[in-house]
C-alpha positions as CSV (number, residue, x, y, z in Angstrom):
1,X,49.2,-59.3,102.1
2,X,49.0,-62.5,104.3
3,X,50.4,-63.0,107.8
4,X,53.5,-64.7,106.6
5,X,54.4,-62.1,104.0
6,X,54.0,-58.9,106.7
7,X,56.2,-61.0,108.9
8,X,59.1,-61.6,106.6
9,X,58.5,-57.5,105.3
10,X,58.8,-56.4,108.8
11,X,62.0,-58.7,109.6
12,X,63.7,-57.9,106.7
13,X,62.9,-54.1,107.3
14,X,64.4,-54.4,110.9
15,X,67.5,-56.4,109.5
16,X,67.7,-53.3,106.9
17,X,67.2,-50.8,110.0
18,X,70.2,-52.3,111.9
19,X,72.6,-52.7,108.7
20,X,72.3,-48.8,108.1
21,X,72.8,-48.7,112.0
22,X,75.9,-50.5,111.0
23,X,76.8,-48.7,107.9
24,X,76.9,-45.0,109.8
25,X,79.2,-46.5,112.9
26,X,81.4,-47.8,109.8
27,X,81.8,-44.9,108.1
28,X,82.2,-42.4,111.5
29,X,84.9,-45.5,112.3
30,X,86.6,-44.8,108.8
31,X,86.7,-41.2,109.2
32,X,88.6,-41.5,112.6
33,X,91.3,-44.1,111.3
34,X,91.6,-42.0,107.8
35,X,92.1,-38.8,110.5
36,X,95.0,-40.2,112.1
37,X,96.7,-41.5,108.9
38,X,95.3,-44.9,107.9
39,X,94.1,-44.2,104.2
40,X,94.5,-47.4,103.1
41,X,92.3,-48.7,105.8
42,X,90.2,-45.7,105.2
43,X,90.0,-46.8,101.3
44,X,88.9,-50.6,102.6
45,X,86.1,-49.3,104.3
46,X,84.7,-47.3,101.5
47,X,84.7,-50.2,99.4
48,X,82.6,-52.1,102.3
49,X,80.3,-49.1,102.7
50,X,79.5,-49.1,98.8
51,X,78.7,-52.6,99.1
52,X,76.4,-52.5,102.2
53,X,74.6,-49.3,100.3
54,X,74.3,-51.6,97.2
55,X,72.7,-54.1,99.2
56,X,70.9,-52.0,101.4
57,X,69.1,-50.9,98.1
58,X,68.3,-54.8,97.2
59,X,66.6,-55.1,100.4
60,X,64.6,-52.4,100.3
61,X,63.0,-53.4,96.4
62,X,62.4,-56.9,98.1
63,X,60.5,-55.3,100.9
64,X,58.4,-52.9,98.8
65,X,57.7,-56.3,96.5
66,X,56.3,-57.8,99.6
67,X,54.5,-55.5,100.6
68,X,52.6,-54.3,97.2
């Protein structure tokens, strides 16, 4: 693996790190407003997690690609 590659592996893994960061403060967010009565709000959010878990799972095949 060259210089270039390691670099864009270890940015996208970073990027990955914060967007599961983001993912779990969604979902503990979505859990709250579904608490107090917001299900449909609560049903939005689900859909958003299931498509930053979708692409969560794109990133990481790219980084193991690079990195191989």
């Amino acid at each position: 693996m060259d210089d270039r590659t390691s670099i864009t592996a270890d940015t996208l893994e970073l990027l990955l790190l914060n967007q599961q960061a983001l993912r779990a403060g969604l979902e503990e967010l979505s859990l709250w407003i579904s608490q107090r009565g917001s299900t449909n709000v609560h049903d939005n959010m689900l859909s958003i997690l299931t498509t930053l878990d979708t692409n969560s799972d794109a990133i990481v095949s790219g980084i193991e690609s690079l990195r191989s």
